[in-house]
C-alpha positions, 0 to 999 in steps of 0.5 A, a space after each residue: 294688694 299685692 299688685 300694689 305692692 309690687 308697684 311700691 316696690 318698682 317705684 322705689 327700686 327705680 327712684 334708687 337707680 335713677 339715683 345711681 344713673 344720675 352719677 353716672 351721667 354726671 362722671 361718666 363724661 368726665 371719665 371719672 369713676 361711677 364707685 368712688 369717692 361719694 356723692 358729693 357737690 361739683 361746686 364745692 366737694 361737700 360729701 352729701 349726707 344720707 339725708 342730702 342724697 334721698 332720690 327726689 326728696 333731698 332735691 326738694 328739701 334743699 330747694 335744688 342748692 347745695 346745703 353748703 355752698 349753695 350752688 344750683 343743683 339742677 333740673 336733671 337730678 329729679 328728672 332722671 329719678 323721677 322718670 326712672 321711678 315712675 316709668 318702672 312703676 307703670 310697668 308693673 301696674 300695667 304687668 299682664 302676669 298679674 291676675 286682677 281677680 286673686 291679686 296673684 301672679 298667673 299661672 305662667 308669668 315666665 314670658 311676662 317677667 323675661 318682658 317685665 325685666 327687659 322694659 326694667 333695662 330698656 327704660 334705663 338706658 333710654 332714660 340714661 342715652 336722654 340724660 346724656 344727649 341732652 346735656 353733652 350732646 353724646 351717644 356712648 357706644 358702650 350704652 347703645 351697641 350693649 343695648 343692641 345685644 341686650 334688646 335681641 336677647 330680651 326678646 329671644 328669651 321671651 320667645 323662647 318661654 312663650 312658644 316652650 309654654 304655648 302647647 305641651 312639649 314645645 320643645 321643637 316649636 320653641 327652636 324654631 321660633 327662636 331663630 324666626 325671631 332673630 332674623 325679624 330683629 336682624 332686618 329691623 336693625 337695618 332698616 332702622 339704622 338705614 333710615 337714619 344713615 340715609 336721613 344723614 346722607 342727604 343732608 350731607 349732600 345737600 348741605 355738605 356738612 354733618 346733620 345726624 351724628 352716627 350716634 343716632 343710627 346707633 340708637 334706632 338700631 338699639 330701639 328696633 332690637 327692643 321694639 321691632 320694626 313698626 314701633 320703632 318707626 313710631 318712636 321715630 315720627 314721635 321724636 321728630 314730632 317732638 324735636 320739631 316742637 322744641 325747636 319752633 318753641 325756641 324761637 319764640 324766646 326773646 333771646 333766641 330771636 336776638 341771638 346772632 347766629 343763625 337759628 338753622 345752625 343750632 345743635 338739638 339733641 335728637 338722640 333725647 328726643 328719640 329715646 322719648 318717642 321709644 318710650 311712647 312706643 313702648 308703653 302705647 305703641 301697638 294701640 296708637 298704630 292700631 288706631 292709625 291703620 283703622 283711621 286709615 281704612 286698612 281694617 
């Protein structure tokens, strides 16, 4: 019962924040404040009521226009809740602190809410760096270099808790573990930096014109701070796998296809696609590499 609850509760704080995150990505691009005023309608200016600026439901019950003017409201708004919603609620289902048997949390769940509230953060910015990619085309360093710091921080923490928890008066083994963990995410930063700055070199080489925006070497750094080396490969090879797939399904579109630029010149926001694939990551990561190093005859 009292998984369920807090379930409930997750996905309802995460519709509220992705109520807020959705203001956020519509003001922030126009250097406008997130506080003030109220939500109102870009067309038009309404003020929204309370009833008009219910996550998820106004949408449907307006039909996404708005009420006065009836202008579109889009896609996005649902979207960014929904995601938020249900990707907090999964994460606490999925809560290993909680004891299945008694429906109360274990006897240690330090470690695990340290974790729990890390994922909070992480699926929010990654659910915010989508929004924003997708729409302008931009990877604000005020979300992924904080998210850099945020993502090192989580995990230290976690560490810390776990090796203080993991054997009586683990106070020495917690201070070494600590800084183990933080030269793991250091090199894991690099790299993943490194892959994308190499991608972008070669491509500039080759094509002698930018490719891949510093922005995206950015967002792999932010996503190995929170997801160390391995998954944050996966998160690569899924976000590619996934921009490749929207690019080809572009072109099956009539439009596309009458269109008079060339379709090699067309701008895709892989940032979107990367956060996506950390978030395949996140929640799958370690069973889906698990099943690939099996189906690759390493164990």
């Amino acid at each position: 019962m009292l998984r369920v609850l807090g379930t409930t509760f997750a996905a309802l704080a995460g519709l509220a924040f992705g109520s807020f995150l959705n203001v956020c990505v519509t003001r922030w691009p126009q250097g406008e404040s997130i506080v003030a005023p109220r939500s109102h309608c870009c067309s038009c200016g309404h003020s929204l009521t309370w009833w008009e600026n219910l996550p998820a439901i106004s949408w449907l019950i307006l039909r996404g226009r708005c009420r006065t003017c009836c202008a579109w409201i889009g896609w996005r708004y649902p979207l960014v809740e929904l995601s938020v919603g249900g990707l907090w609620a999964f994460t606490v289902w999925r809560f290993p602190g909680w004891n299945l048997v008694y429906g109360t949390l274990s006897s240690e769940p330090y470690p695990a809410l340290i974790a729990l509230l890390g994922q909070f953060v992480f699926y929010w910015l990654l659910v915010a760096l989508a929004a924003l990619d997708a729409e302008q085309l931009w990877l604000p360093d005020w979300l992924t270099l904080p998210g850099i710091v945020l993502g090192i921080s989580f995990d230290l923490g976690r560490v810390y808790l776990s090796a203080r928890t993991a054997a009586p008066g683990g106070l020495e083994t917690a201070f070494l573990a600590v800084p183990h963990a933080a030269l793991a995410r250091t090199i894991s930063i690099f790299f993943a930096a490194g892959l994308i700055l190499l991608i972008r070199g070669i491509y500039r080489l080759m094509r002698r014109r930018e490719g891949i925006g510093l922005g995206d070497a950015k967002l792999m750094a932010m996503l190995a701070a929170w997801l160390g080396f391995s998954r944050t490969l996966l998160a690569f090879g899924a976000g590619v796998m996934f921009a490749t797939l929207f690019a080809l399904s572009l072109l099956t579109l009539p439009a596309q296809r009458k269109s008079k630029d060339h379709w090699g010149a067309a701008k895709l926001p892989l940032g979107t696609f990367l956060c996506i694939g950390g978030i395949v990551a996140a929640l799958w990561g370690y069973p889906i590499i698990a099943a690939y190093l099996h189906w690759a005859g390493f164990y």
